[in-house]
One Martini backbone bead per residue (centre of mass of N, CA, C, O) as a GRO file, in nm:
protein
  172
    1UNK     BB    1  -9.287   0.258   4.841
    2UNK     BB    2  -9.155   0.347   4.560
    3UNK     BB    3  -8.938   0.176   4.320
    4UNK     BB    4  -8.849   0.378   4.141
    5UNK     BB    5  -8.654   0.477   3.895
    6UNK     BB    6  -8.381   0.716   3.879
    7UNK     BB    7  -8.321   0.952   3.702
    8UNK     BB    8  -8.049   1.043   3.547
    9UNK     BB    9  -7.844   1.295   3.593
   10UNK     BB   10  -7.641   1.521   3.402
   11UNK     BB   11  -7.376   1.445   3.557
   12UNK     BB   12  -7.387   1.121   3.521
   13UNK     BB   13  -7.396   1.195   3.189
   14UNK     BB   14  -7.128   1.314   3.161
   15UNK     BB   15  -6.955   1.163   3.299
   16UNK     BB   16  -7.031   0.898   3.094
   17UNK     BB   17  -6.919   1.040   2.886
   18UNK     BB   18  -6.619   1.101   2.948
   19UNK     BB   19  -6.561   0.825   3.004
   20UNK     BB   20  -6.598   0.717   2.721
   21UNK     BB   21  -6.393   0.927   2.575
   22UNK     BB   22  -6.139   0.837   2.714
   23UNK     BB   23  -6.105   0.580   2.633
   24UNK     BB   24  -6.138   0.606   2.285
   25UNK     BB   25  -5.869   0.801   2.289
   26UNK     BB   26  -5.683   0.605   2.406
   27UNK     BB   27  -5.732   0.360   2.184
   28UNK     BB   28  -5.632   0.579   1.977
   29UNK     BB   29  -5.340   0.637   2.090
   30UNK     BB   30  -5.272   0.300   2.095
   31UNK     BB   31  -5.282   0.240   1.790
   32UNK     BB   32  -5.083   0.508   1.694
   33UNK     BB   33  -4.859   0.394   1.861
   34UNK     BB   34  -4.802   0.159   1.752
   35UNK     BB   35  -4.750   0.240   1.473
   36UNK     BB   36  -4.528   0.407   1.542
   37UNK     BB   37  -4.362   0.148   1.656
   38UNK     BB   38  -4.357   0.026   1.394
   39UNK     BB   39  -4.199   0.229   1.240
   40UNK     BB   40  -3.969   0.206   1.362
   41UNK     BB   41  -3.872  -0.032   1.319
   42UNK     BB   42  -3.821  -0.047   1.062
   43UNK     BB   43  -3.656   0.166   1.011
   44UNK     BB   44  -3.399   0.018   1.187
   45UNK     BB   45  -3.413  -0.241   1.005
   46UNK     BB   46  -3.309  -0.042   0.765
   47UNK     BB   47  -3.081   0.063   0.852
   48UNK     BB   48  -2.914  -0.178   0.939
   49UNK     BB   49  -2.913  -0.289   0.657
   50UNK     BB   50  -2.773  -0.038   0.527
   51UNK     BB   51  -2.520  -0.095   0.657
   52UNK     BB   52  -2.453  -0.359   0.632
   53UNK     BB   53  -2.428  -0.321   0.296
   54UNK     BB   54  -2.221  -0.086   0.316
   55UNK     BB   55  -1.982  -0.298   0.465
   56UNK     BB   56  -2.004  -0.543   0.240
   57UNK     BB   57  -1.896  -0.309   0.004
   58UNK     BB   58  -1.612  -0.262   0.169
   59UNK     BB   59  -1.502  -0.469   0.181
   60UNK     BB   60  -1.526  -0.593  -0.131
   61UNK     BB   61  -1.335  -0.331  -0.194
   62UNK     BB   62  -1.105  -0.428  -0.076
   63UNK     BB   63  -1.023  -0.669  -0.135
   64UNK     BB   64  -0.992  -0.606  -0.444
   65UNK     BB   65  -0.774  -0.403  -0.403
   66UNK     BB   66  -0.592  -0.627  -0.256
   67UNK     BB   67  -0.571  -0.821  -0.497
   68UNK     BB   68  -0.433  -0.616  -0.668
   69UNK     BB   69  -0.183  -0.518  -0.511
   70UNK     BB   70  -0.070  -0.811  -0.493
   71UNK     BB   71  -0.042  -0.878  -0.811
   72UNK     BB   72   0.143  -0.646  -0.849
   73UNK     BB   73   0.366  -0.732  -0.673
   74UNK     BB   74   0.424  -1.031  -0.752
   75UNK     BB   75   0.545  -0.926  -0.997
   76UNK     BB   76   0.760  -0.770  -0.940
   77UNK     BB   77   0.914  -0.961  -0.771
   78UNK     BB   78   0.946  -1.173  -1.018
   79UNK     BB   79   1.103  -0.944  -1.208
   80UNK     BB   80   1.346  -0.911  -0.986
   81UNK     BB   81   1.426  -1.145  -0.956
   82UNK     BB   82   1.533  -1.231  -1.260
   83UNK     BB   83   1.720  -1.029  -1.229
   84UNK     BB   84   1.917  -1.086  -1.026
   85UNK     BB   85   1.961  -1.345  -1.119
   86UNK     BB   86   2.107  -1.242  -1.403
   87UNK     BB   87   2.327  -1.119  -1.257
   88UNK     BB   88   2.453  -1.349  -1.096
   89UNK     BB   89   2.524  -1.535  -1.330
   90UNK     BB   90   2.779  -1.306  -1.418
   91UNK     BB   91   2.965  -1.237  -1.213
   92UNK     BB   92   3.217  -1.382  -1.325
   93UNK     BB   93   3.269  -1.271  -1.609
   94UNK     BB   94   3.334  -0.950  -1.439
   95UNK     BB   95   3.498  -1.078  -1.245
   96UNK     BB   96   3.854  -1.178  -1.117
   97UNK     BB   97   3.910  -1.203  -0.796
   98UNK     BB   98   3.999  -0.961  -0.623
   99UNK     BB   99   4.089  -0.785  -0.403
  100UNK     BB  100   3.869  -0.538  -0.216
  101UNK     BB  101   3.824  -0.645   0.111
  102UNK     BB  102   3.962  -0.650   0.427
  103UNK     BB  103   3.936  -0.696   0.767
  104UNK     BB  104   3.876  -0.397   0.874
  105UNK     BB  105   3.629  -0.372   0.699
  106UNK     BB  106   3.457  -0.631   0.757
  107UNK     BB  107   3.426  -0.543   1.031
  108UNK     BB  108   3.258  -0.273   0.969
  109UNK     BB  109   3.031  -0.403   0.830
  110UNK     BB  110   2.980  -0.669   1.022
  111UNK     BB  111   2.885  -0.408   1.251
  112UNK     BB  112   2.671  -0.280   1.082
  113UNK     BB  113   2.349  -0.187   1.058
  114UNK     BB  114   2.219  -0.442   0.803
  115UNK     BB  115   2.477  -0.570   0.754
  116UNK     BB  116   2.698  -0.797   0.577
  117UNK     BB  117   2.997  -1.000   0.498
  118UNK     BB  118   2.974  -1.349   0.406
  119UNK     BB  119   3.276  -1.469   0.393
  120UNK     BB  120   3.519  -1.688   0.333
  121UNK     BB  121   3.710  -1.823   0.451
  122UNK     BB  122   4.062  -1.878   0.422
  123UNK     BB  123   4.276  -2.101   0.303
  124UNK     BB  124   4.490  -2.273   0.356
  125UNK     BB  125   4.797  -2.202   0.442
  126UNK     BB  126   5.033  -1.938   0.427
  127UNK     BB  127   4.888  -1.718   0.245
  128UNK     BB  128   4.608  -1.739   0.400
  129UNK     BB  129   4.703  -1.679   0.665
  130UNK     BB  130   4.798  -1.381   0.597
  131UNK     BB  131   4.547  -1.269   0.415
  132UNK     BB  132   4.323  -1.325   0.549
  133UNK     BB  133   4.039  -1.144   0.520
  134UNK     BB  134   3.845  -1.141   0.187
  135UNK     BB  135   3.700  -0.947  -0.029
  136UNK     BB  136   3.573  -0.986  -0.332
  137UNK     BB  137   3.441  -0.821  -0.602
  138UNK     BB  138   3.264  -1.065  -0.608
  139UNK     BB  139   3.165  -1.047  -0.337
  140UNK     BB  140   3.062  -0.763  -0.364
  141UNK     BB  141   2.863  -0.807  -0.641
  142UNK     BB  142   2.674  -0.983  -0.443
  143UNK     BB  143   2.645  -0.786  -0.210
  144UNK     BB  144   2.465  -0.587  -0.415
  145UNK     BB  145   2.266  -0.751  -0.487
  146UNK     BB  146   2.148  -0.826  -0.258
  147UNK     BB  147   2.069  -0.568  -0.125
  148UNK     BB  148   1.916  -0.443  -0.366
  149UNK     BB  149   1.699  -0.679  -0.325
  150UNK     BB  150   1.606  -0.598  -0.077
  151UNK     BB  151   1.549  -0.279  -0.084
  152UNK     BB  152   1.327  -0.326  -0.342
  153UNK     BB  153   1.137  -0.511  -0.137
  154UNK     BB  154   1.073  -0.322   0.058
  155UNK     BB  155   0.979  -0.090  -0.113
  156UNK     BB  156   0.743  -0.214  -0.224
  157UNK     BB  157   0.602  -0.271   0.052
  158UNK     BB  158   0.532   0.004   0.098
  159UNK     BB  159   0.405   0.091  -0.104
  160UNK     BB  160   0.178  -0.058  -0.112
  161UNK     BB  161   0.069   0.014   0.163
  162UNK     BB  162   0.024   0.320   0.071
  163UNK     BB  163  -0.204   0.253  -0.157
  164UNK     BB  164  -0.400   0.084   0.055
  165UNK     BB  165  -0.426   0.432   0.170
  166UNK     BB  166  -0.451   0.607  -0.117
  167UNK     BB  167  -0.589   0.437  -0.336
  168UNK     BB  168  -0.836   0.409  -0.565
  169UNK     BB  169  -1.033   0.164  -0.691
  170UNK     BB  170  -1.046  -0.078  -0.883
  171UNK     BB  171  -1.127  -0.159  -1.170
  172UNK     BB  172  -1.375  -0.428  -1.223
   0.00000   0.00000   0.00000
C-alpha cells in the first residue's frame, strides 16, 4: 500500500477555517475589552480627580469664609468690650449708691435661671447687720451692664453661627 497522504476533506478546511476566525475575533474581542476597561479606569481616575478637587475647593472656601465671619466677629467683640469698658468706668460719677433692691428682691434674683446678683455683704456693725444685703444703683448698673454685654455676646456667636450657614462666599 502507499502511504500517499489524503488530501483534506472540504469538512476539514472549513473546521479548520472557522477555528481560525474564532481565534482572530477573540483576539479582536480581547484587545477591544482591553481598550475599554483601559477607557474605563482613565474616566473613574478622571472623575475621582474631578471630585476630590471638587471637595478641596469647598473646604477652602468654606475656610475663606470661616476666617471672615470669624474677624468680623472678633472686630465686633472688641468693640462691644470698649464700649462696656467704656460704660463701666462712668457707674460711679452717675450712680449716688443708694439702696435699690433688698434682701428678698436679691434673694429671687439670684435663684432665677441665668441670673445672679452679685453683691458683696453689708459691713460690719449694727447699721449693716440691720440693713442686711442690699443691691445698690450702683450695682444694679453694673449688673444690667454686665448682663447686656453677655447676651451681646451670645447674640453675636449665634448670629455668626446662622451666617456661616446662611451667606454666600465672602469676595477673595
Amino acid at each position: 500500500m502507499s502511504t500517499m497522504a489524503r488530501p483534506f476533506g472540504i469538512a476539514t478546511v472549513l473546521t479548520g477555517a472557522a477555528l481560525l476566525l474564532a481565534l482572530a475575533a477573540g483576539r479582536v474581542g480581547y484587545r477591544m475589552g482591553a481598550a475599554g476597561t483601559a477607557e474605563l479606569r482613565t474616566a473613574h481616575a478622571q472623575a475621582l480627580f474631578a471630585a476630590a478637587e471638587g471637595a478641596s475647593l469647598a473646604l477652602y472656601q468654606a475656610q475663606q469664609r470661616g476666617d471672615a465671619l470669624t474677624r468680623e466677629l472678633a472686630t465686633a467683640r472688641e468693640t462691644a468690650h470698649q464700649l462696656t469698658q467704656e460704660r463701666t468706668r462712668h457707674v460711679q460719677t452717675v450712680t449716688d449708691g443708694r439702696a435699690c433692691l433688698g434682701e428678698p428682691a436679691l434673694r429671687l434674683l439670684d435663684g432665677a435661671p441665668g441670673l445672679s446678683m452679685h453683691v458683696p455683704q453689708p459691713a460690719g456693725g449694727t447699721a449693716g447687720a440691720d440693713a442686711g444685703r442690699v443691691a445698690t444703683d450702683a450695682d444694679v448698673t453694673g449688673w444690667a451692664l454686665g448682663a447686656g454685654a453677655q447676651y451681646a455676646e451670645c447674640a453675636r456667636r449665634l448670629n455668626a453661627l446662622i451666617d456661616w450657614h446662611t451667606k454666600e462666599d465672602p469676595a477673595p
